[in-house]
C-alpha positions as CSV (number, residue, x, y, z in Angstrom):
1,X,0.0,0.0,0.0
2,X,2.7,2.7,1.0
3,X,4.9,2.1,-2.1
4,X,1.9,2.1,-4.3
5,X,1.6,5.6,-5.3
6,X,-1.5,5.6,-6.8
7,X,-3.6,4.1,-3.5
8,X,-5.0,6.6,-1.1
9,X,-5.6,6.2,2.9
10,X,-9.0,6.5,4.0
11,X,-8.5,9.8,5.6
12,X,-7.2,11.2,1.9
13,X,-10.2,9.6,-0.4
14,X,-12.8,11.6,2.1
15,X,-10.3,14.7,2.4
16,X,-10.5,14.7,-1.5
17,X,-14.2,14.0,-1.4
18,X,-15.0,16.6,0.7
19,X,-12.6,19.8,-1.2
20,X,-14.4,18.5,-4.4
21,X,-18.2,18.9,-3.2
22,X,-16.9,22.1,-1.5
23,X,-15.9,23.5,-4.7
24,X,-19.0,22.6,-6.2
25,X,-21.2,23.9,-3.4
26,X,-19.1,27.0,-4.0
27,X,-19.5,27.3,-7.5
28,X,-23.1,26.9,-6.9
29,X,-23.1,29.9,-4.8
30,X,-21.0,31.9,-6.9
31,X,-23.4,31.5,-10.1
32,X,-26.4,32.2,-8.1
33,X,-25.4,35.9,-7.0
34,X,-23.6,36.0,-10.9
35,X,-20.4,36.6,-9.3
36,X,-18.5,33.9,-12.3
37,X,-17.4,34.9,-15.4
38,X,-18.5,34.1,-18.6
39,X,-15.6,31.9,-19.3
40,X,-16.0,30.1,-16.7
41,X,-19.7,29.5,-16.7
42,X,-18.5,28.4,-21.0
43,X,-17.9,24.7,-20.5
44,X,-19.5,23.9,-24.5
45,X,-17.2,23.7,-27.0
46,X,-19.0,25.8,-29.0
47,X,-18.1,29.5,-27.8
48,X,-21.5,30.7,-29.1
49,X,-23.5,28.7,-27.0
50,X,-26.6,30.5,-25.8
51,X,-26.2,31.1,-22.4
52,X,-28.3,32.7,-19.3
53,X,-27.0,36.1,-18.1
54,X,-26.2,36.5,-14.8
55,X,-29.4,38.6,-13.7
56,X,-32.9,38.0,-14.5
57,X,-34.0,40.5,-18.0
58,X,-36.3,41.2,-20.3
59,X,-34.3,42.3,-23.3
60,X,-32.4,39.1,-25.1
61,X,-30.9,40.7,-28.4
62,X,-30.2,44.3,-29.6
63,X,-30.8,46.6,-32.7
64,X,-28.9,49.0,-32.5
65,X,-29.6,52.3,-35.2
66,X,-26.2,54.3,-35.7
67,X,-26.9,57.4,-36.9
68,X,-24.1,58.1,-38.3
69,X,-21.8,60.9,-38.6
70,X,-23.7,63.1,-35.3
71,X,-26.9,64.0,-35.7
72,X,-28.1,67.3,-34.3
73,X,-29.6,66.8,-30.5
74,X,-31.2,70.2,-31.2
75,X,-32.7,69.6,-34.4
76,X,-34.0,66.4,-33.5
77,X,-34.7,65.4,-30.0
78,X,-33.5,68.2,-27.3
79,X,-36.4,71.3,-27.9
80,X,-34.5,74.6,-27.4
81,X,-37.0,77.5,-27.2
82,X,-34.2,79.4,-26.2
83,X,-32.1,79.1,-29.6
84,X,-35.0,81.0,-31.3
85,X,-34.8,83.9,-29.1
86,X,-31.1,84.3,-29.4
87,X,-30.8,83.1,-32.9
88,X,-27.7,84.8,-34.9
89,X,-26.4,86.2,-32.0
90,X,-22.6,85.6,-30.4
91,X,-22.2,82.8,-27.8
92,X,-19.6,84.5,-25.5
93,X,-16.9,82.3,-24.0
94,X,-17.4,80.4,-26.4
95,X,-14.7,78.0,-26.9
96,X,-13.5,77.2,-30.4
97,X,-11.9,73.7,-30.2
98,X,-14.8,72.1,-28.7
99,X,-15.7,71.7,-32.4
100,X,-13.9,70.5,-35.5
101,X,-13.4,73.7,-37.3
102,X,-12.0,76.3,-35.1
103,X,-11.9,78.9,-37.9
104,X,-16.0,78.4,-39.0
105,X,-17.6,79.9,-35.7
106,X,-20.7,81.8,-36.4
107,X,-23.5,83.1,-34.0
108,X,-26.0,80.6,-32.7
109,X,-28.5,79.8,-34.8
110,X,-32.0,78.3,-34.1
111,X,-33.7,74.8,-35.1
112,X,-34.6,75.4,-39.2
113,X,-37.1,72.2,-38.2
114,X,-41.1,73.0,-36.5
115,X,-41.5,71.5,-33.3
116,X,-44.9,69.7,-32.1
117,X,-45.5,67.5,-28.6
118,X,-46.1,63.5,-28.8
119,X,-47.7,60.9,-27.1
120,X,-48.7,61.2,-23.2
121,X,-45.4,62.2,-22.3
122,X,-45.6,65.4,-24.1
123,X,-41.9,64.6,-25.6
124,X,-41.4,67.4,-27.9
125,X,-40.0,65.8,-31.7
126,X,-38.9,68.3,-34.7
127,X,-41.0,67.4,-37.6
128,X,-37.8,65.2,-39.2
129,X,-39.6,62.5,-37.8
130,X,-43.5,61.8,-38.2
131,X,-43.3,58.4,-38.0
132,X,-41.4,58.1,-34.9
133,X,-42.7,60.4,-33.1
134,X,-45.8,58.2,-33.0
135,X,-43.3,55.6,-30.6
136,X,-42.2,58.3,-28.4
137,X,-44.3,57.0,-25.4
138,X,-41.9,53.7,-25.9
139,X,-38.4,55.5,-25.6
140,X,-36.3,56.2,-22.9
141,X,-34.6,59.5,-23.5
142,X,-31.2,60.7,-22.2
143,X,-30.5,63.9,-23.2
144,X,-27.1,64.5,-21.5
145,X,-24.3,62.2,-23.2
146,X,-21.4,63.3,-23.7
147,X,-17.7,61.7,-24.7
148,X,-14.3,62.4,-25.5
149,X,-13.8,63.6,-28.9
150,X,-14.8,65.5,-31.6
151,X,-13.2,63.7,-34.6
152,X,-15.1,61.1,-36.2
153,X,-13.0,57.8,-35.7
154,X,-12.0,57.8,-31.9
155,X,-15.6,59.2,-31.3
156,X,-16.8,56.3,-33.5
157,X,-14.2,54.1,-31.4
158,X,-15.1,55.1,-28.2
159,X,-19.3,54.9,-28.2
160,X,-18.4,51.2,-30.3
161,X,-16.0,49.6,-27.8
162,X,-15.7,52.1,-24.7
163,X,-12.3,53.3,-25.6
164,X,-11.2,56.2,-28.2
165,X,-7.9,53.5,-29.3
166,X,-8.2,50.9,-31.8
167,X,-8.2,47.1,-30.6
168,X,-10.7,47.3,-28.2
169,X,-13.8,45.0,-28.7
170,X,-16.9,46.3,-29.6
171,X,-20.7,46.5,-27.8
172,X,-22.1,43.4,-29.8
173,X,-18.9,41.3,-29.4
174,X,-18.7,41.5,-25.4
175,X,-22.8,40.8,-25.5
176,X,-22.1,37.6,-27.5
177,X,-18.8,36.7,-25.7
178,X,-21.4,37.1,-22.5
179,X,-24.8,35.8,-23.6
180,X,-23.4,33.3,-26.5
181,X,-26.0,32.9,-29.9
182,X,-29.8,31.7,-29.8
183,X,-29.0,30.7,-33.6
184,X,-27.1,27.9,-35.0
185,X,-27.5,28.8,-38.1
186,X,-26.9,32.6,-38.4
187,X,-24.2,35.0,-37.0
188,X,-24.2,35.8,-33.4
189,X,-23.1,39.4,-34.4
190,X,-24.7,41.1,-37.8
191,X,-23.4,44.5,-38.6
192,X,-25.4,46.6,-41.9
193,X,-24.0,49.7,-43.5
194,X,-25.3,52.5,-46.1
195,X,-25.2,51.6,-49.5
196,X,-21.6,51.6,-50.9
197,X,-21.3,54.8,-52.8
198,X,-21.0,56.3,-49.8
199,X,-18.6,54.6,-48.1
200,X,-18.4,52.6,-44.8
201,X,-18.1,54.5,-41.3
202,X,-14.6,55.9,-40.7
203,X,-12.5,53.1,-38.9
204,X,-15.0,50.7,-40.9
205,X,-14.3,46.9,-39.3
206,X,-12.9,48.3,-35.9
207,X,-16.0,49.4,-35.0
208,X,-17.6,46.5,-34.9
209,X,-14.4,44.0,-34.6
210,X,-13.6,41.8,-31.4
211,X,-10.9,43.2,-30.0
212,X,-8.6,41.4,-27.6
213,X,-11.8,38.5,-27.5
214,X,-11.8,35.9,-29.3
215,X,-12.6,36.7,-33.2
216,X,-15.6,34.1,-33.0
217,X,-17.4,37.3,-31.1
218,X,-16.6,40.0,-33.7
219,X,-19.6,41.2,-36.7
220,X,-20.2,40.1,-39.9
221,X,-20.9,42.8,-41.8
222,X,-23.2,42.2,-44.9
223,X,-22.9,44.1,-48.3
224,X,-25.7,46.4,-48.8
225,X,-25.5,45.3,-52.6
226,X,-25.3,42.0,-54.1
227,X,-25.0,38.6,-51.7
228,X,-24.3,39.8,-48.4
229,X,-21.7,37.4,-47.3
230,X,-18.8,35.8,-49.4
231,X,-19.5,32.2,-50.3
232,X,-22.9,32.2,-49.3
233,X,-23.5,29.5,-51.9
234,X,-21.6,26.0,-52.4
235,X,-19.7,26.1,-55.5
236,X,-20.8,24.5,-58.8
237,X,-20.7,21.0,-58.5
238,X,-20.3,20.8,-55.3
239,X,-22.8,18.4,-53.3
240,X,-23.8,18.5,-49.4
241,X,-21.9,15.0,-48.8
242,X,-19.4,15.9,-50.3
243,X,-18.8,19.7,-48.3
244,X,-19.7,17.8,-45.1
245,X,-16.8,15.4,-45.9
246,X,-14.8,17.9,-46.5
247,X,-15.5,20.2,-43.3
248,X,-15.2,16.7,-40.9
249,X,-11.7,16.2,-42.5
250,X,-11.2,19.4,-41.7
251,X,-12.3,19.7,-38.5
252,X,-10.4,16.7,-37.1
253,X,-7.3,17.7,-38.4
254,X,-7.6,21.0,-36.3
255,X,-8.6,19.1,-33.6
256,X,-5.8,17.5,-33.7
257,X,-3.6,20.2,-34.1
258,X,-5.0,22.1,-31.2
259,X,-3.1,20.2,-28.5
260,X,0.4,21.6,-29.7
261,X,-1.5,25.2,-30.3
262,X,-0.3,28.1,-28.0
263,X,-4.3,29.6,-29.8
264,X,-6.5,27.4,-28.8
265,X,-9.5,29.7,-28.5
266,X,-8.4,31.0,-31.9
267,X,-8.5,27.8,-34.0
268,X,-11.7,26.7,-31.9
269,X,-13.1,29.7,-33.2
270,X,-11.9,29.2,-37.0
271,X,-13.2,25.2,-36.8
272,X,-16.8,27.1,-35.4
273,X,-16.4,29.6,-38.6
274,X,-16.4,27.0,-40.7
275,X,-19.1,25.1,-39.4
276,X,-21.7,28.4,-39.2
277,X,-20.3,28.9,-42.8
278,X,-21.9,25.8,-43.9
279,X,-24.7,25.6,-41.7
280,X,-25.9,29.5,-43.2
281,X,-25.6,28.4,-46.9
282,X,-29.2,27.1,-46.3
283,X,-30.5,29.0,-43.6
284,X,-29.0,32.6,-44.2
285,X,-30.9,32.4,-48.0
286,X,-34.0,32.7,-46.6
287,X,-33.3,34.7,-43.1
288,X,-32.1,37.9,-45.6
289,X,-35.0,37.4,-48.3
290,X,-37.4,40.6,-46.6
291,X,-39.1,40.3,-50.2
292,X,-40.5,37.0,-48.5
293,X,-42.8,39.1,-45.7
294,X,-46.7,39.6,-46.7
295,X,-46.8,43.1,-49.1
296,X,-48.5,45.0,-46.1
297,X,-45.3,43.8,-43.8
298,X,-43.1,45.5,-46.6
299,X,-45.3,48.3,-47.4
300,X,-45.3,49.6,-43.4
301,X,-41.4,49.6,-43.5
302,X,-40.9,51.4,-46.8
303,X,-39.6,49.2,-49.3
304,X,-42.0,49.8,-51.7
305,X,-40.4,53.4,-51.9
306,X,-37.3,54.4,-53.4
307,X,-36.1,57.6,-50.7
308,X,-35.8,54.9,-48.1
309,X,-36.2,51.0,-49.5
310,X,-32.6,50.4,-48.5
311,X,-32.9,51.5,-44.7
312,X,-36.1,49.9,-44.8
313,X,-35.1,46.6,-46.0
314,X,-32.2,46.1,-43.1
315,X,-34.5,47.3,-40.9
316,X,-36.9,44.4,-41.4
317,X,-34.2,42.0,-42.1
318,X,-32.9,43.1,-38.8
319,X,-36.4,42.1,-37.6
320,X,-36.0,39.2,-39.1
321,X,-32.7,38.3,-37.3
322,X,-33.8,38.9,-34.1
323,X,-36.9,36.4,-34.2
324,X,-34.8,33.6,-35.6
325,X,-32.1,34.1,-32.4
326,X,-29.3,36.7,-34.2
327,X,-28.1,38.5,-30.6
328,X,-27.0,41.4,-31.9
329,X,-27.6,43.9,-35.1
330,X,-26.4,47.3,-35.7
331,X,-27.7,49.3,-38.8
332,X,-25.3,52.3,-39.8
333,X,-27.6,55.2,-41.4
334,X,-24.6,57.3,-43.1
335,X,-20.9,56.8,-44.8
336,X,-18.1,58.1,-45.0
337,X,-18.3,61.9,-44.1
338,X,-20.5,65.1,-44.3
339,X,-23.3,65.3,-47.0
340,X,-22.7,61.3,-47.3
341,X,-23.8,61.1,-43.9
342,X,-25.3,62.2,-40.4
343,X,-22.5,65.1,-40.2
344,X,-23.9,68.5,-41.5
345,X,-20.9,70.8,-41.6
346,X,-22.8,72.5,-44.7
347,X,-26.7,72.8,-45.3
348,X,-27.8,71.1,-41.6
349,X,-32.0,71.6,-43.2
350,X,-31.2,69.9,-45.9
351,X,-28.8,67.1,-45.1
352,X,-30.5,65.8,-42.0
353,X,-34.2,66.3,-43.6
354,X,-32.7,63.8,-46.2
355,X,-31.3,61.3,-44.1
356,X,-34.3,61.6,-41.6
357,X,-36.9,60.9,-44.7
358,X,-34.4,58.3,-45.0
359,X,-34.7,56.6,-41.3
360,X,-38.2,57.5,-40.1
361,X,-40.7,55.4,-41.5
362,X,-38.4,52.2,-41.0
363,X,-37.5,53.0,-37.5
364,X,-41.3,53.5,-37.1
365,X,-42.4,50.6,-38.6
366,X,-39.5,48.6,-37.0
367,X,-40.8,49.4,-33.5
368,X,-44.3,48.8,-34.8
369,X,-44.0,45.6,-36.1
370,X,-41.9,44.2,-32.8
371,X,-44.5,45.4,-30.5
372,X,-47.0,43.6,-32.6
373,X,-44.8,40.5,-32.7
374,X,-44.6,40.7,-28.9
375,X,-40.7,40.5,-29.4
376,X,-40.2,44.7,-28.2
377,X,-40.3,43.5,-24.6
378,X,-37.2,41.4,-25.6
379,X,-35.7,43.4,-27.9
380,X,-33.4,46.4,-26.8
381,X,-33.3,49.2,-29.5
382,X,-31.0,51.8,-29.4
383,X,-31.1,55.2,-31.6
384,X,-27.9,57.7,-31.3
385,X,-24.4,58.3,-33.2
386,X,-21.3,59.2,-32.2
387,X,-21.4,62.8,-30.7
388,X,-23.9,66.0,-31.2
389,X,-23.8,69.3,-32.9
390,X,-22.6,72.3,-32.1
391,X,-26.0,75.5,-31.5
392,X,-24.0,78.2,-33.0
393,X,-23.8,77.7,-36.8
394,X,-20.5,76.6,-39.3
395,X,-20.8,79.4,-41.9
396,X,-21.6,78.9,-45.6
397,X,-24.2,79.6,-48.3
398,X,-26.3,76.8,-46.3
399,X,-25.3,76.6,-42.6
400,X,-24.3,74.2,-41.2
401,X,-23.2,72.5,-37.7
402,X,-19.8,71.7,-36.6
403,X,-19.4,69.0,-33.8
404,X,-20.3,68.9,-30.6
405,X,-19.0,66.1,-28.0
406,X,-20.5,67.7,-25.0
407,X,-24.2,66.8,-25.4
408,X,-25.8,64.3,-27.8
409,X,-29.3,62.2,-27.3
410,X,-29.7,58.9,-27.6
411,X,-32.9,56.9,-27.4
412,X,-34.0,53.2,-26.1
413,X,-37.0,51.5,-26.4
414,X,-38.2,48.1,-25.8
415,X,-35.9,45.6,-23.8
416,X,-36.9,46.5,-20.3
417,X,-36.6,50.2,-20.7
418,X,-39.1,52.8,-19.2
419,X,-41.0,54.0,-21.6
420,X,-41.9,58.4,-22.4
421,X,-39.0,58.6,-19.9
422,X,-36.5,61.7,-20.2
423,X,-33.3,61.5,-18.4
424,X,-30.9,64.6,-18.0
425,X,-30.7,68.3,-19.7
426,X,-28.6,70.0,-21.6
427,X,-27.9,74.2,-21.1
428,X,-30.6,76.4,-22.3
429,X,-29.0,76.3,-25.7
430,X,-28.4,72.5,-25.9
431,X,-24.3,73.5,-25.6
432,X,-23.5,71.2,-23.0
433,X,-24.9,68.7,-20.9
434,X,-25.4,69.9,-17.5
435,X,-27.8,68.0,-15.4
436,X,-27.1,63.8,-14.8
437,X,-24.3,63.9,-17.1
438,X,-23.7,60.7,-18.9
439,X,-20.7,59.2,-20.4
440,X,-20.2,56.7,-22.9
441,X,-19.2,54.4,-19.9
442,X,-22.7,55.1,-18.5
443,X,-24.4,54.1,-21.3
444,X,-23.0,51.2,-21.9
445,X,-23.1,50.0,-18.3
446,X,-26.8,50.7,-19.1
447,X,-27.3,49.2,-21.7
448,X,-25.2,45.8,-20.0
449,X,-27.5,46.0,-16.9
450,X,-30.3,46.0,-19.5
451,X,-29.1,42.7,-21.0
452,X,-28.7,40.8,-17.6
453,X,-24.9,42.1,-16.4
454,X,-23.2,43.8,-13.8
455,X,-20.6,45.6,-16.2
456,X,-17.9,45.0,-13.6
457,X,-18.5,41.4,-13.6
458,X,-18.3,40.8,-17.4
459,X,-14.9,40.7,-17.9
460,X,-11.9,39.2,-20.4
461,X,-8.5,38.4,-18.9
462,X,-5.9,40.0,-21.1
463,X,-2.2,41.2,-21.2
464,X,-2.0,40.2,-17.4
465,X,-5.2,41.9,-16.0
466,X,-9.2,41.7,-16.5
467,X,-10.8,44.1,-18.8
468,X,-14.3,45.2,-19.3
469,X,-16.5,47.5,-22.0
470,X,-16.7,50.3,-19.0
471,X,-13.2,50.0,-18.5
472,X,-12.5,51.5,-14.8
473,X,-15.8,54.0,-14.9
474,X,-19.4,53.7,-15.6
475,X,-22.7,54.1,-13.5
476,X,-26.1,52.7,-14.8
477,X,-28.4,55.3,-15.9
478,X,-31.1,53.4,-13.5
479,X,-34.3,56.0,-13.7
480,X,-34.8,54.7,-17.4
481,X,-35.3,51.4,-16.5
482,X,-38.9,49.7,-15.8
């Protein structure tokens, strides 16, 4: 017995015994109060996994509506009685390099949009949005967001993945790295942009890439022309046995490989690629064809009409993602840069009337058609861009607005959310946000809590310490929450 090793005593087998249904007991109590990680609540294979957050919620997935380029809190959202009154005169103190342009500072200029109140809240909406404004008793309002810069790509950066630095993952990828997929069959993670002639956001894949996490988590971002994905259809001649054959060879050589791989998580996540890739060559077909929904379906969204068919049609393919499990979709209204997007440096009438015509009736009928689904309760939408616009106007023939990162709205609706709810104030003038400020860290520790998670709890071990979306900041904007 004593030179055997591999025998244990008596008093070792129950010392053993006992540590082991310790730990478990412990684990037990760690997952009730959500104090373990995601990784270590992961024991699938498959990193996509759908998997129960940490807190009871409502909201299961998110749409996400990037208006982008920074749409106008005082042309859109944030009345300002006050900018009519002092219209085309001088903001004093007024300091130039909080926008873009410090050489194009003119006097402050009022709203060129009517203003009407909606719904039993008596939210006051600028007439950009008729169709909208019909939801308004829906949305939770915070009026008082600002960030930390007023160039496009780290503000872009920075509302995306909580930092104004490339490399950081994004909002959808820590939500999938947390919650997993409830599809097999479609990405966890879909990312739609304007049409191509405009161009993609600035920083384009970074804004919706994964970071430090493991690429599984990161978007797919589908072409607004043509088929959406690469590959989407087996090549010619190419039968189903024959591809599955292929993808099992495949896979069991990786397998093989990944016991003398320093990237495990990596090639788990390629072998996962490759199966999703094979698995959405029948089911992604018929998850993107909108032009299969009843005419009355297509008809309420828009794309039956050419100012908005496009934005219409990812709208209620968005929809359509959602219902069959997609966790996360993010719709970018706006390119590139100034008239090709949300960022009205010249003519602010004309370019936000045309990208509002552009975004209302879809957004409407989006919310519309979830509520009558009975998936809104589920469903987290989120309306904003980057950063706001200055009040004083950016000189030209057609004025414009520079850009503001000290006050910007942004909306939610659905997914838990209290409904006709306005949180925070900007100055008389919409300048600055002055009253509950929130930061970018505060919104997206909302928007976490919203989705089941203590932000400081969801975390990725990386480069010798944890990191999180919020980074080392971030209160939850709790008074917009039901």
């Amino acid at each position: 017995m004593l030179n055997n090793p591999s025998a244990l005593s008596r008093r070792d087998a129950l010392l053993r015994a006992g540590g082991g249904a310790g730990l478990l007991g412990l684990a037990s109590l760690f997952k009730d109060n959500g104090l373990l990680l995601p990784s270590a609540r992961a024991s699938s294979v498959n990193p996509l996994d759908p998997r129960p957050a940490p807190f009871p919620t409502k909201a299961k997935s998110v749409i996400w509506l990037f208006m982008n380029g920074g749409p106008s809190q005082v042309d859109t959202w944030d009345y300002k009685p006050e900018l009519v009154k002092r219209d085309g005169k001088k903001l004093d103190g007024f300091d130039k390099k909080t926008g873009f342009f410090v050489d194009a500072v003119g006097p402050l200029m009022k709203s060129p949009f009517s203003w009407a109140q909606y719904g039993r809240s008596g939210t006051w909406v600028s007439d950009l949005f008729p169709h909208m404004s019909r939801h308004v008793d829906k949305m939770a309002f915070i009026h008082s967001c600002h960030t930390e810069s007023n160039n496009h790509s780290p503000a872009l950066f920075m509302i995306n993945t909580g930092s104004t630095r490339m490399g950081f993952p994004c909002v959808g990828s820590w939500l999938t790295y947390g919650l997993g997929s409830e599809s097999r069959n479609l990405p966890s993670f879909v990312v739609m942009s304007d049409p191509l002639d405009r161009g993609l956001p600035k920083g384009q894949a970074s804004n919706w890439g994964a970071g430090f996490l493991p690429s599984v988590f990161q978007g797919t971002w589908l072409r607004p022309k043509g088929d959406p994905i690469d590959n989407l259809h087996r090549p010619e001649g190419m039968g189903d046995s024959a591809q599955r054959a292929q993808l099992d060879l495949l896979a069991r050589l990786n397998r093989q490989n990944r016991g003398h791989s320093t990237t495990d998580s990596e090639l788990g996540a390629r072998i996962e690629s490759f199966e999703l890739a094979y698995r959405m060559q029948t089911a992604a077909p018929e998850a993107f064809d909108v032009l299969r929904e009843p005419e009355h379906i297509k008809n309420l969204y828009g794309v039956d009409q050419p100012h908005c068919k496009h934005f219409a049609a990812q709208c209620l393919m968005a929809r359509r993602m959602v219902e069959r499990g997609v966790r996360c979709v993010q719709i970018y209204s706006g390119g590139m840069e100034n008239q090709r997007s949300w960022d009205g440096h010249e003519d602010i009438a004309g370019n936000h009337r045309g990208f509002a015509r552009e975004t209302d009736q879809p957004i409407g009928a989006l919310l519309a058609d979830l509520e009558q689904r009975g998936l809104l309760d589920e469903t987290l939408v989120i309306w904003g861009g980057e950063f706001g616009r200055l009040p004083i106007s950016q000189p030209g023939s057609k004025p414009g607005r520079d850009h503001n990162p000290k006050a910007f709205t942004y909306w939610m609706a659905g997914g838990g959310v209290k409904g006709g709810t306005h949180y925070g104030e900007t100055d008389d003038i919409g300048h600055k946000a002055v009253l509950d400020k929130v930061s970018v860290n505060d919104l997206h520790a909302t928007i976490l809590q919203l989705l089941g998670f203590d932000h400081e709890r969801l975390t990725y071990f990386h480069n010798g310490r944890n990191f999180r979306l919020t980074d080392v900041a971030g209160d939850v904007v709790k008074k917009i929450i039901a």
